[in-house]
C-alpha positions, -999 to 999 in steps of 0.1 A, spaced: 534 685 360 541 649 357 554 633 325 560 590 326 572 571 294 543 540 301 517 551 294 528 583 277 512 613 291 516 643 308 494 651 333 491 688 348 474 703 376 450 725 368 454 763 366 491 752 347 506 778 325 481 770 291 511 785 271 534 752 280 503 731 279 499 738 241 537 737 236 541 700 248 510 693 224 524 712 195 554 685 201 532 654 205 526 649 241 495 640 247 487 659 281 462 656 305 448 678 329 433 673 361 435 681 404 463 678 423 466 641 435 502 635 430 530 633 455 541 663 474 577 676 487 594 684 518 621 697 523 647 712 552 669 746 547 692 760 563 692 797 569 727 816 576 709 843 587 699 831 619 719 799 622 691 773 621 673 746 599 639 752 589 612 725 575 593 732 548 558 716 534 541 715 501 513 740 501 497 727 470 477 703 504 480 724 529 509 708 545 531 726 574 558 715 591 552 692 627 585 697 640 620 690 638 641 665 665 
């Protein structure tokens, strides 16, 4: 989901929860909906379990972590 004030819109991904979709109308956003094209996160954590840092990828693209240095 992805909400900017210029212009105003929301734009989901498709297969978003309809429920919310038609909540944020019923309160005036006008929403769009459309693929996945927007930015993706990654991210590292740490696990106390074993003692290490692990990378993680976005799925939503089919991203997997390279390595870590």
């Amino acid at each position: 989901l992805h909400s900017q004030l210029l212009p105003q819109e929301v734009i989901a991904e498709s297969g978003f929860d309809p429920e919310i979709l038609q909540n944020l109308k019923s309160r005036g956003h006008n929403v769009t909906c459309g693929s996945f094209g927007g930015s993706v996160i990654q991210g590292i954590e740490w696990r106390d379990e074993v003692n290490e840092y692990w990378a993680n990828c976005d799925i939503r693209k089919g991203g997997v972590p390279d390595g870590l240095s």
